[in-house]
N, C-alpha and C positions, 0 to 999 in steps of 0.2 A: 295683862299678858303681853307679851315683847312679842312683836310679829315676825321678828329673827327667828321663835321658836317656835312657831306653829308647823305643824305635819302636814305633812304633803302627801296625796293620795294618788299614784295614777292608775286611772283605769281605764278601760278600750279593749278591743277583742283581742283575742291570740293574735298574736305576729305583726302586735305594732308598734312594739318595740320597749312596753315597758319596763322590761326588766334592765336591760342596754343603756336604755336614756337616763332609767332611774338613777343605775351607776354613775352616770356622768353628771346629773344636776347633784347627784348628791356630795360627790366629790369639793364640785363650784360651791355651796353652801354650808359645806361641814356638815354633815350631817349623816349617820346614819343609814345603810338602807336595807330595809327588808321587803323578801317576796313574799309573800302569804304561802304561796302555797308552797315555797322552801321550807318555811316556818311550820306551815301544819305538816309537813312529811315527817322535819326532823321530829315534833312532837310525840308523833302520830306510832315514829318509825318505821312507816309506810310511806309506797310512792302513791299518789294522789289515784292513779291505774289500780293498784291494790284494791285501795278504800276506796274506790267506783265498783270495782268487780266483787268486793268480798261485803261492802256493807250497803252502797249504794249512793247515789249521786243525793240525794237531801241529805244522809249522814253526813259527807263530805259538807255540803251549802252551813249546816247546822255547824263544824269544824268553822268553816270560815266565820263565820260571825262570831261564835266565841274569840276568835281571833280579834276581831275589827272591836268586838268588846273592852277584852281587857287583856288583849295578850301579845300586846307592845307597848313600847314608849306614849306616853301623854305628848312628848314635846320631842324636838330637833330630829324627826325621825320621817325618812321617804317611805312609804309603802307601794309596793309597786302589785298592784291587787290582780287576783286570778281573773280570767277572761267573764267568766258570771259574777263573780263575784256584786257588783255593782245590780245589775240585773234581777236581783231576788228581792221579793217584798221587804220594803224598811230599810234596805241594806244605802241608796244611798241617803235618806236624811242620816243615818246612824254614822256614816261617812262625812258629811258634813256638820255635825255636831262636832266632830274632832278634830277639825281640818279644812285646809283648803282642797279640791277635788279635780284634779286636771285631767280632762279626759287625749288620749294618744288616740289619731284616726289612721286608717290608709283604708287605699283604694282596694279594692275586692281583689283584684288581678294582684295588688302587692302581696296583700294575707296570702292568696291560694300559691302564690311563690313561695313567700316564707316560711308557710305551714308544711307544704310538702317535702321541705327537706329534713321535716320529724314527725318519724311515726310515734311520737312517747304521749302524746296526748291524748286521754282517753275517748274524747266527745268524738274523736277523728279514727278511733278502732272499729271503722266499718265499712261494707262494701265499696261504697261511694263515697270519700271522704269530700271530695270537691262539693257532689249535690250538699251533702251535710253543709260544711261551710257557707255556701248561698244562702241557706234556709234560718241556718243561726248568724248568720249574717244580718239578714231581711229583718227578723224580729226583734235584735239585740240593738241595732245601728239608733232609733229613735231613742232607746233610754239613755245613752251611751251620749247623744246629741243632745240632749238637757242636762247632762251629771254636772258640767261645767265649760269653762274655757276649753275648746276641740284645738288642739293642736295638730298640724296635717306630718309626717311621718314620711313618705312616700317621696325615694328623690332627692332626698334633703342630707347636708352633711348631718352626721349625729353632735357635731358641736354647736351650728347654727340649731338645731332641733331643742340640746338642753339649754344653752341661751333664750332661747324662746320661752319654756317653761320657764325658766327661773325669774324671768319677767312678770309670767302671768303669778307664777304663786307670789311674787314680793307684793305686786299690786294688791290680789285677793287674800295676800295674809293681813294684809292694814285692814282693811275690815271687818275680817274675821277677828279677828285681836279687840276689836272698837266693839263689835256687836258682844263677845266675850263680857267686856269689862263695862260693860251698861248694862249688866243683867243682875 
């Protein structure tokens, strides 16, 4: 496998910018890019709020994995993954079997800035969206800190941010490609 074509996964909590950065490293790379959870809406024909409210948030996690399964590109393709997504049982070895895994960080104080300038989020549809935030913040932040290379987000031009990524995925795609093609 050509390490030029390996898939790039990013993931990190809401509002650190993976969907933004994705665009731009994907651009630098030629490559494709999808959001998951753009993708399971369009699927779905539902906003992700919908399928929270009407079928339920495991309905929705069981969406996303058939996703990360089989319902994108094998090769040249950025996936810029929903905030749990990475978070649910299996999800990231089943992420690193396909890819390299770059996780996108910021500091609490950035997320509760950026998140609040959208109510569309469903995990955030409730009294205390802040308290929320901290709490899935608190339990999210350690699996999020092993998924891969942490990139810090916060502060940072967004061109120095996708230059950053596209470093780490070119490195961790030679490997990935090597451990690929020894098996």
């Amino acid at each position: 496998m050509n390490p030029a074509d390996v898939n790039l996964y990013l993931v990190g909590f809401m509002g650190t910018g993976k969907t933004t950065v994705g665009r731009a490293v994907a651009q630098k790379i030629g490559f494709q890019v999808l959001d998951s959870d753009h993708e399971i809406e369009r699927q779905q024909k539902k906003t992700i709020a919908e399928i929270f409210t009407q079928e339920g948030e495991p309905a929705f996690r069981t969406l996303e994995r058939a996703f990360i399964e089989h319902g994108h590109p094998a090769e040249r393709t950025l996936i810029a993954c929903g905030g749990g997504l990475v978070v649910q049982p299996g999800m990231l070895a089943l992420l690193k079997s396909k890819g390299v895994v770059i996780c996108l960080h910021a500091s609490l104080e950035t997320i509760l800035e950026r998140t609040g300038r959208h109510r569309t989020r469903p995990l955030l549809a409730v009294d205390d969206p802040e308290a929320r935030v901290r709490t899935l913040y608190a339990a999210r932040e350690p699996i999020y800190k092993r998924s891969g290379t942490v990139i810090l987000t916060d502060a940072r031009p967004l061109q120095e941010i996708a230059l950053h990524v596209v470093r780490a995925w070119r490195r961790d795609a030679v490997d990935f490609a090597r451990a690929k093609s020894s098996h």
